[in-house]
C-alpha positions in Angstrom: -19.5 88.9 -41.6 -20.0 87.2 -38.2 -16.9 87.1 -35.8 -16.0 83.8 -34.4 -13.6 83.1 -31.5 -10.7 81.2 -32.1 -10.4 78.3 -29.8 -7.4 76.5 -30.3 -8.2 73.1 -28.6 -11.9 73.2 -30.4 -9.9 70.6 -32.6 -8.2 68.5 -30.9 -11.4 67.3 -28.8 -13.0 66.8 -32.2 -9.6 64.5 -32.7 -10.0 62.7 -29.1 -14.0 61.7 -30.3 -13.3 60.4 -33.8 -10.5 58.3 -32.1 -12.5 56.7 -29.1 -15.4 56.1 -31.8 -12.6 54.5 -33.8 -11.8 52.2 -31.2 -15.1 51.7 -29.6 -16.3 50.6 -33.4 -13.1 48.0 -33.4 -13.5 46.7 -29.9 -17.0 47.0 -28.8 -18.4 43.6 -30.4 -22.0 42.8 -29.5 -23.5 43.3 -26.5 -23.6 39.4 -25.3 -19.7 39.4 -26.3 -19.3 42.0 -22.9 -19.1 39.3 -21.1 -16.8 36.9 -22.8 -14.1 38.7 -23.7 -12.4 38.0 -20.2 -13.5 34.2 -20.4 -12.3 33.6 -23.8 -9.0 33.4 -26.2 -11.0 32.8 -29.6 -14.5 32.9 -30.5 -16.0 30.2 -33.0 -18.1 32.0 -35.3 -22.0 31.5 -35.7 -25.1 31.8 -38.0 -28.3 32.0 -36.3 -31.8 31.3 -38.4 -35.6 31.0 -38.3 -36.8 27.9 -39.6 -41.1 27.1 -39.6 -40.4 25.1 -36.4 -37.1 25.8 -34.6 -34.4 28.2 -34.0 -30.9 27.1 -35.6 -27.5 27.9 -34.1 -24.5 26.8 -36.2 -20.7 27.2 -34.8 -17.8 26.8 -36.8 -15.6 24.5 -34.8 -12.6 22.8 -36.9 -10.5 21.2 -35.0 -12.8 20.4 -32.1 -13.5 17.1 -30.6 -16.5 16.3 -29.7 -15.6 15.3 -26.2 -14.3 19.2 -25.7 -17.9 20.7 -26.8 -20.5 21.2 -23.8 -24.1 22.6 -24.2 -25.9 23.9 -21.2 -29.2 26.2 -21.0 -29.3 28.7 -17.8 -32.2 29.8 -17.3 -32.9 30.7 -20.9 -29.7 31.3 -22.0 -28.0 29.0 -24.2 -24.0 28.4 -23.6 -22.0 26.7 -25.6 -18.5 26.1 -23.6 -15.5 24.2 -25.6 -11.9 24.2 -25.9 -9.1 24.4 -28.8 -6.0 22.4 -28.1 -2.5 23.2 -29.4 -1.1 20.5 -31.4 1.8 19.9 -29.6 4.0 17.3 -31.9 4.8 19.9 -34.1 7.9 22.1 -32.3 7.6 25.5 -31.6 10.7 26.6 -33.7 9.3 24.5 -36.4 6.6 26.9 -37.4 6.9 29.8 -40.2 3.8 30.8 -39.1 1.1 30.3 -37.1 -2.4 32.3 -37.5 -4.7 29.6 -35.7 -5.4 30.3 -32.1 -6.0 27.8 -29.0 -8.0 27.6 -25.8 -11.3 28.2 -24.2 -14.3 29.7 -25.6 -17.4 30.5 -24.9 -20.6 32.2 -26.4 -24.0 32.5 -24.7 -27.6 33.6 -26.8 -30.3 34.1 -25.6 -33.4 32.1 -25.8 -37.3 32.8 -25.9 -39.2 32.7 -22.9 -40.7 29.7 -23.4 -38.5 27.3 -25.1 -38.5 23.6 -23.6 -34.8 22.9 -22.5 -35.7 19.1 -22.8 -36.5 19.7 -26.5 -33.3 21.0 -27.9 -31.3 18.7 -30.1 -27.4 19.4 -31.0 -25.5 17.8 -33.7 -22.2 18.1 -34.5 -20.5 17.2 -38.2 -17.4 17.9 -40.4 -16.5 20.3 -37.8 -19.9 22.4 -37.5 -22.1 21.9 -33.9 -25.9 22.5 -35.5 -28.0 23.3 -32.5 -31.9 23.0 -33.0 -34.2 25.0 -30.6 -37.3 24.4 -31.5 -40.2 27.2 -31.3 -42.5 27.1 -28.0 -46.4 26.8 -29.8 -48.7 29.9 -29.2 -50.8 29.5 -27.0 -53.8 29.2 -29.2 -57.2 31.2 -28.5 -59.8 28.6 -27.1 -63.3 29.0 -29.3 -65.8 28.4 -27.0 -69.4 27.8 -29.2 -72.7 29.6 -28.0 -76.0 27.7 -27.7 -79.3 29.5 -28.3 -82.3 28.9 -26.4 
């Protein structure tokens, strides 16, 4: 039988690293949402896909107008900059509840290297923005024949 010295805080820093985990797991986000969290009260949320031809970006934005959307490329980052406003002919004492939330927002991705800023098209409809980034083409291998003499 092996002897093993008690150590009575051995447990409570197993304690402090399951709770910072806990919260790191709740709070951490993505790594692009670093950022943001400063910038933003609410975050719309996406779904990014891979079509043959272009990159998709779709962002839930109910409420929106159109007029409060903006779309800019950086660089190759894509943002997309917009704002929620309160609706403010309903009185404040008047709500039972109210889960919606208001204001700025702003998410950023990451685009491909190549991608053609000029190229992108953004529509927005029934309250979803539909951004299509299409693919830069490969650079395809020139063939260069061989005559015999």
């Amino acid at each position: 039988m092996t002897i093993i010295r008690w150590d009575p805080l051995r447990n409570v820093t197993t304690l402090q690293d399951r709770i910072n985990r806990m919260f790191n797991e709740a709070f951490a986000g993505s790594t692009d949402f670093e950022d943001e969290v400063g910038m933003s009260a609410w975050r719309p949320v996406v779904d990014i896909f891979d079509t043959d031809n272009a990159i998709v970006i779709k962002a839930e934005l109910p409420g929106i107008k159109k007029d409060d959307v903006s779309i800019d490329v950086k660089g190759n980052v894509l943002i997309i900059k917009g704002e929620r406003f309160f609706d403010k002919e309903t009185k404040e004492e008047n709500y039972y509840r109210k889960e919606r939330t208001f204001g700025k927002f702003q998410r950023s991705f990451t685009l491909p290297d190549a991608v053609n800023p000029e190229a992108i098209k953004a529509n927005f409809k029934n309250g979803v923005l539909e951004i299509e980034v299409p693919k830069p083409e490969e650079k395809k291998p020139k063939q260069i024949s061989i005559n015999v003499e």
